[in-house]
C-alpha positions as CSV (number, residue, x, y, z in Angstrom):
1,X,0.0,0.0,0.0
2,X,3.5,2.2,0.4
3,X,4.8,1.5,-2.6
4,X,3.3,4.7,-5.2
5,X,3.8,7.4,-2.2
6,X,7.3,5.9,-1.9
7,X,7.7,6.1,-5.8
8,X,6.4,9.4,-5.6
9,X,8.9,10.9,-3.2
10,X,11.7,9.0,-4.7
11,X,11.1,11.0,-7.8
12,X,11.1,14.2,-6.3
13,X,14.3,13.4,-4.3
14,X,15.6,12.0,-7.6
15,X,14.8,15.2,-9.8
16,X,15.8,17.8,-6.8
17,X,19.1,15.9,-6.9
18,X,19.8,16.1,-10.8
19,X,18.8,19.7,-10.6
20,X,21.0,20.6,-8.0
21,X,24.1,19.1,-9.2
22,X,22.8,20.7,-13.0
23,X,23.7,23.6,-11.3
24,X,27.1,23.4,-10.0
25,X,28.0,21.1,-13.0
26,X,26.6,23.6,-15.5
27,X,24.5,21.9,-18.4
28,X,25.7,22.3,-21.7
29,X,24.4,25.5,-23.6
30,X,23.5,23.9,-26.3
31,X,21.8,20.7,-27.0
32,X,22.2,18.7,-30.0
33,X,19.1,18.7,-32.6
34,X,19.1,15.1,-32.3
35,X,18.6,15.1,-28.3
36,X,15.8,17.9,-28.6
37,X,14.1,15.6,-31.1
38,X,14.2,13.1,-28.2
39,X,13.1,15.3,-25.9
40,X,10.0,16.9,-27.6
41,X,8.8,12.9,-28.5
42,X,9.3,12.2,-24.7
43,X,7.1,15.7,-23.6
44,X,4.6,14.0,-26.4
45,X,4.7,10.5,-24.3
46,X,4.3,11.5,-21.0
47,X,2.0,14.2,-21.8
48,X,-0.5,11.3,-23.5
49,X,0.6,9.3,-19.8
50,X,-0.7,12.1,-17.9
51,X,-3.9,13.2,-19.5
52,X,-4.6,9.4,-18.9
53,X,-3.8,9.2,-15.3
54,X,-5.8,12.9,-14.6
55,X,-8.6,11.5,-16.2
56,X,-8.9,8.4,-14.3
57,X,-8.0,10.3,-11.2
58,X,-10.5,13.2,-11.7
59,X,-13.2,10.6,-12.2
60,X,-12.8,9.4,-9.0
61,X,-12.1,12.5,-7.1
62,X,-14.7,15.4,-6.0
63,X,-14.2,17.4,-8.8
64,X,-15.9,14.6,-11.1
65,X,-18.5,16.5,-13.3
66,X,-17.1,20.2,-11.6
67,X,-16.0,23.5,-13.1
68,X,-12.5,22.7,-11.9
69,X,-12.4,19.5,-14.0
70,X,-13.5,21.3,-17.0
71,X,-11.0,24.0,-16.0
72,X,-8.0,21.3,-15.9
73,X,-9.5,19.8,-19.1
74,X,-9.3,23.4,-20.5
75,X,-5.3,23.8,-19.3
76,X,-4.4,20.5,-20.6
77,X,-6.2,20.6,-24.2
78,X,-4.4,24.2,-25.0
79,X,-0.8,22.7,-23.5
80,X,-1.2,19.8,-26.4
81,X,-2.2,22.6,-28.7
82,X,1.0,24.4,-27.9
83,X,3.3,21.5,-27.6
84,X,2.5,20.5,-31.3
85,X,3.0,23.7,-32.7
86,X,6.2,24.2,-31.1
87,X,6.8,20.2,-32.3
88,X,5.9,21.4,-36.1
89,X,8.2,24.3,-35.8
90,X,10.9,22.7,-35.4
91,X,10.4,20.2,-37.6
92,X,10.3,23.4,-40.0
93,X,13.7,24.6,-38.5
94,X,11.1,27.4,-37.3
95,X,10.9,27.1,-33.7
96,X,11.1,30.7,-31.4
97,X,11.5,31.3,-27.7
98,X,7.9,32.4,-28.2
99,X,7.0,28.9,-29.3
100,X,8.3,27.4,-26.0
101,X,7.4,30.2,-23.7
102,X,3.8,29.5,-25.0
103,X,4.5,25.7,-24.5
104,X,5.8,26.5,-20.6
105,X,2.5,29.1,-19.9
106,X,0.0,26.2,-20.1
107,X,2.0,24.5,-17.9
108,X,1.9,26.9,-15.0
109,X,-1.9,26.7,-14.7
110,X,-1.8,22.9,-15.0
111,X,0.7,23.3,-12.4
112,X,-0.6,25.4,-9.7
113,X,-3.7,23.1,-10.3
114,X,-1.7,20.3,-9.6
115,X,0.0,22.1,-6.3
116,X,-3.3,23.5,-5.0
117,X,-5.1,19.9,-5.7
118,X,-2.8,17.1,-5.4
119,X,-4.7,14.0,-6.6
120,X,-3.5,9.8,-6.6
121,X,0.1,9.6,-6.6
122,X,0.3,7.8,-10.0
123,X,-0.9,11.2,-11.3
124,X,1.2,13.6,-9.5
125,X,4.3,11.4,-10.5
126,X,3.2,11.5,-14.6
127,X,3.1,15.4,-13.7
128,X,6.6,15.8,-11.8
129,X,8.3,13.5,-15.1
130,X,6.6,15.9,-17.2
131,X,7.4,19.0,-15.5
132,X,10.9,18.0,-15.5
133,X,11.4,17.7,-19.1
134,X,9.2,20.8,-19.7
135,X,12.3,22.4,-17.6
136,X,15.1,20.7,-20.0
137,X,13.4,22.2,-22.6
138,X,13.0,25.8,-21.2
139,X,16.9,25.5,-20.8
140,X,17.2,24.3,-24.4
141,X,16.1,27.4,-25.3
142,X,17.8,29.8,-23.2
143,X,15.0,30.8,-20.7
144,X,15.4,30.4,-17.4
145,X,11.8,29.3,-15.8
146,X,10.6,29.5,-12.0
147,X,7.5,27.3,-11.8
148,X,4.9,30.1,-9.5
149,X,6.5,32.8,-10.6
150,X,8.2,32.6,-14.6
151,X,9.7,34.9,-15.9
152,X,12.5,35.0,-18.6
153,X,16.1,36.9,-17.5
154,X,16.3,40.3,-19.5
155,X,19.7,39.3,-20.8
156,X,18.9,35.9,-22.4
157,X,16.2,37.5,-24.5
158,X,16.3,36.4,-28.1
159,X,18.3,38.7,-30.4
160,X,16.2,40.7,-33.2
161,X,16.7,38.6,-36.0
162,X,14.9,37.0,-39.4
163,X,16.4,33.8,-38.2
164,X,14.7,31.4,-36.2
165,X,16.0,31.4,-32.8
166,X,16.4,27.5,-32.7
167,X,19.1,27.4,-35.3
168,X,19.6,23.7,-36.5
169,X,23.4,22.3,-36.0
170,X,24.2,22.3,-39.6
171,X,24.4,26.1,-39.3
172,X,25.7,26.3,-36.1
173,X,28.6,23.9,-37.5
174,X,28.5,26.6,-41.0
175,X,29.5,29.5,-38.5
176,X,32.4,27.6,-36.7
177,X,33.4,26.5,-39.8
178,X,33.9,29.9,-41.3
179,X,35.4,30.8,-38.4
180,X,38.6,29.2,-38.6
181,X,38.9,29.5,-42.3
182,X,38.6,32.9,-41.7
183,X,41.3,32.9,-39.1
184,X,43.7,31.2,-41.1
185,X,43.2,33.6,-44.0
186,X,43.5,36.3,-41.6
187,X,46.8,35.1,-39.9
188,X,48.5,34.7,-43.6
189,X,47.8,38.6,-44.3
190,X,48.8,39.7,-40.6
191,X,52.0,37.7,-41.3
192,X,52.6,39.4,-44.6
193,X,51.9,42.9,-42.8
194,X,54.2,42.6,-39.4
195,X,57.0,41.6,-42.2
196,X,56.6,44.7,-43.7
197,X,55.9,47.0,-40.8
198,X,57.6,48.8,-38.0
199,X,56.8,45.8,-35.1
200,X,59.1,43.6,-37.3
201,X,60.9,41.9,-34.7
202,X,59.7,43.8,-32.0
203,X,57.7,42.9,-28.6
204,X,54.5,43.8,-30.4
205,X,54.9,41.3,-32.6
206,X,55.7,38.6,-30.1
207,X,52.6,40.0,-28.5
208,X,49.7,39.9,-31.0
209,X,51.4,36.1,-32.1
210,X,50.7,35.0,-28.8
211,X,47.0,36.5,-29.0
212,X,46.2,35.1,-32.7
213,X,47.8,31.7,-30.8
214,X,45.6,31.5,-27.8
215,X,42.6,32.2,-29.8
216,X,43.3,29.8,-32.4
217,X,43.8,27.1,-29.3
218,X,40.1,28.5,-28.1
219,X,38.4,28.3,-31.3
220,X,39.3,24.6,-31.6
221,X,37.7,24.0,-27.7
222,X,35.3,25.3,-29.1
223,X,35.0,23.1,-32.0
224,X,35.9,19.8,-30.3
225,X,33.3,20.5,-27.3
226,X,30.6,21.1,-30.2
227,X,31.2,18.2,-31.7
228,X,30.8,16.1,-28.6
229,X,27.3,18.1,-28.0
230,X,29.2,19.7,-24.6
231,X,29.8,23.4,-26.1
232,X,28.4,26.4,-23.5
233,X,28.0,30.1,-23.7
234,X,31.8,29.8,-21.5
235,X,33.2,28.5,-24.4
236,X,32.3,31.1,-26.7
237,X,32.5,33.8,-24.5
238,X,36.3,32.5,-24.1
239,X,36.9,32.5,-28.0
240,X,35.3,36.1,-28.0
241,X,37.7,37.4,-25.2
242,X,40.8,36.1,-27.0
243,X,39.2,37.9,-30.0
244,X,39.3,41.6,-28.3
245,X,43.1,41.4,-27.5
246,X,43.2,40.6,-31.2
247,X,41.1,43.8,-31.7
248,X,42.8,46.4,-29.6
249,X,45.8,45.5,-31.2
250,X,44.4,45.4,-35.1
251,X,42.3,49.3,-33.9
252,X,45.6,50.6,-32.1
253,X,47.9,49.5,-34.8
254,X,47.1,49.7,-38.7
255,X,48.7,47.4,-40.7
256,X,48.3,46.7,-44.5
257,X,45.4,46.7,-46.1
258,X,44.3,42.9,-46.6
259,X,45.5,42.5,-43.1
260,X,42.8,44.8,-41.4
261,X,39.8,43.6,-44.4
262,X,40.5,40.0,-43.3
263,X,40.0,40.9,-39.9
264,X,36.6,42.9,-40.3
265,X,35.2,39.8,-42.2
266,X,36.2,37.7,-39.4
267,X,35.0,40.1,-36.9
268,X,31.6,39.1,-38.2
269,X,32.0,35.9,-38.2
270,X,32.5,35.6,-34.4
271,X,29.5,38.2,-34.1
272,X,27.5,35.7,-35.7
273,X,29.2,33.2,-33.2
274,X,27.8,35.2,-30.3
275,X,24.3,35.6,-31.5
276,X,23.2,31.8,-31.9
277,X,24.5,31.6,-28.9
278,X,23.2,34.2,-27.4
279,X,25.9,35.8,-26.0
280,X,26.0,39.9,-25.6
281,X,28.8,41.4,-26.7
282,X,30.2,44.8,-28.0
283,X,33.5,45.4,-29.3
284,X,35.5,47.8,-27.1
């Protein structure tokens, strides 16, 4: 007769535990297009899991035949709605914070229903496994969620943009891509142009070298940790820092021609970097 309250509180423990140590662990920024498949076809399954086990449960509770059931009925029914537009979005390579901020408002009513009428525990555990992916999806998409009081952090607003805000991999790999071929390109001309400048030979040189080397190391983090599905906003915001020593040094200094035009196109380049990941930055 234990054994579904025991189940129940396991699973809370279970998912207060992976959230905490998400935390000081960090999860990746981004997830791959292949796990947020998974994900959306899970939110799918245990959504179907948990309309079944609400209806059952509301059958047999006092709010059988209510306005409170119909309510419920109401929150659920519009979620679904939501969750399968947000599903064909992204199917469409169309999918917006909008999309899952929608998805995640639905939620909050079935949730403080859920909070302010706990029903059979086979129910309120369909609704905590739920609830949890709903929360891996929030971070998916940058927003940071507080179930009873949501709101989305200023800063992690989606750029303005005629992109989608859910850009696939493919593109993601396009922009890294150009990145370094840029950066090669680039360190061929500034090569060319400290040969034939004043900093020949001088501690400037040795200077911006080791600057074009450390972000060149950073740039290839970056690469390998987005290949294994682990690359963050730390990563990029790394790449990006290197990048400014590069900057001051290109804006103090003028050096031929090609040399400062390779830099501006891969200037770009790394703004583009920052946007799908949503990092803010300015050049100084």
């Amino acid at each position: 007769m234990r054994t579904k309250p025991i189940l129940l509180a396991f699973t809370f423990v279970l998912a207060t535990t992976v959230s905490a140590a998400a935390q000081v662990t960090g999860q990746p920024y981004r997830i791959s297009d292949r796990e947020l498949i998974r994900l959306l076809d899970r939110i799918k399954s245990e959504t179907k899991n948990f309309r079944n086990s609400l209806k059952d449960a509301l059958n047999k509770s006092r709010f059988d035949r209510t306005r409170r059931e119909d309510d419920i009925n109401a929150f659920v029914k519009a979620f679904e709605e939501d969750t399968k537009r947000l599903d064909d979005h992204f199917d469409h390579h169309k999918s917006t914070v909008a999309d899952v901020d929608a998805v995640l408002q639905r939620a909050s009513k079935i949730d403080t229903f859920m909070t302010l009428h706990p029903l059979d525990a086979r129910t309120q555990t369909a609704w905590a496994t739920l609830r949890s992916d709903l929360e891996l999806l929030a971070s998916a998409y940058n927003i940071t969620w507080h179930w009873g009081g949501e709101w989305r952090t200023p800063e992690f607003n989606p750029p303005v943009s005629d992109l989608p805000y859910r850009i696939s991999d493919k593109a993601v790999e396009d922009i890294i891509h150009h990145v370094e071929s840029q950066s090669d390109k680039f360190r061929k001309s500034l090569d060319s142009a400290l040969d034939k400048s004043r900093f020949d030979g001088t501690r400037r040189e040795d200077d911006i070298n080791a600057f074009v080397k450390d972000f060149y190391k950073e740039t290839k983090t970056l690469h390998n940790h987005f290949d294994s599905h682990k690359s963050t906003t730390s990563d990029v915001q790394t790449v990006l820092d290197r990048a400014a020593q590069i900057d001051q040094f290109m804006r103090r200094n003028r050096l031929k021609k090609d040399a400062q035009k390779d830099w501006t196109v891969l200037r770009a380049y790394l703004d583009e970097l920052a946007r799908v990941y949503n990092v803010t930055w300015r050049w100084q």
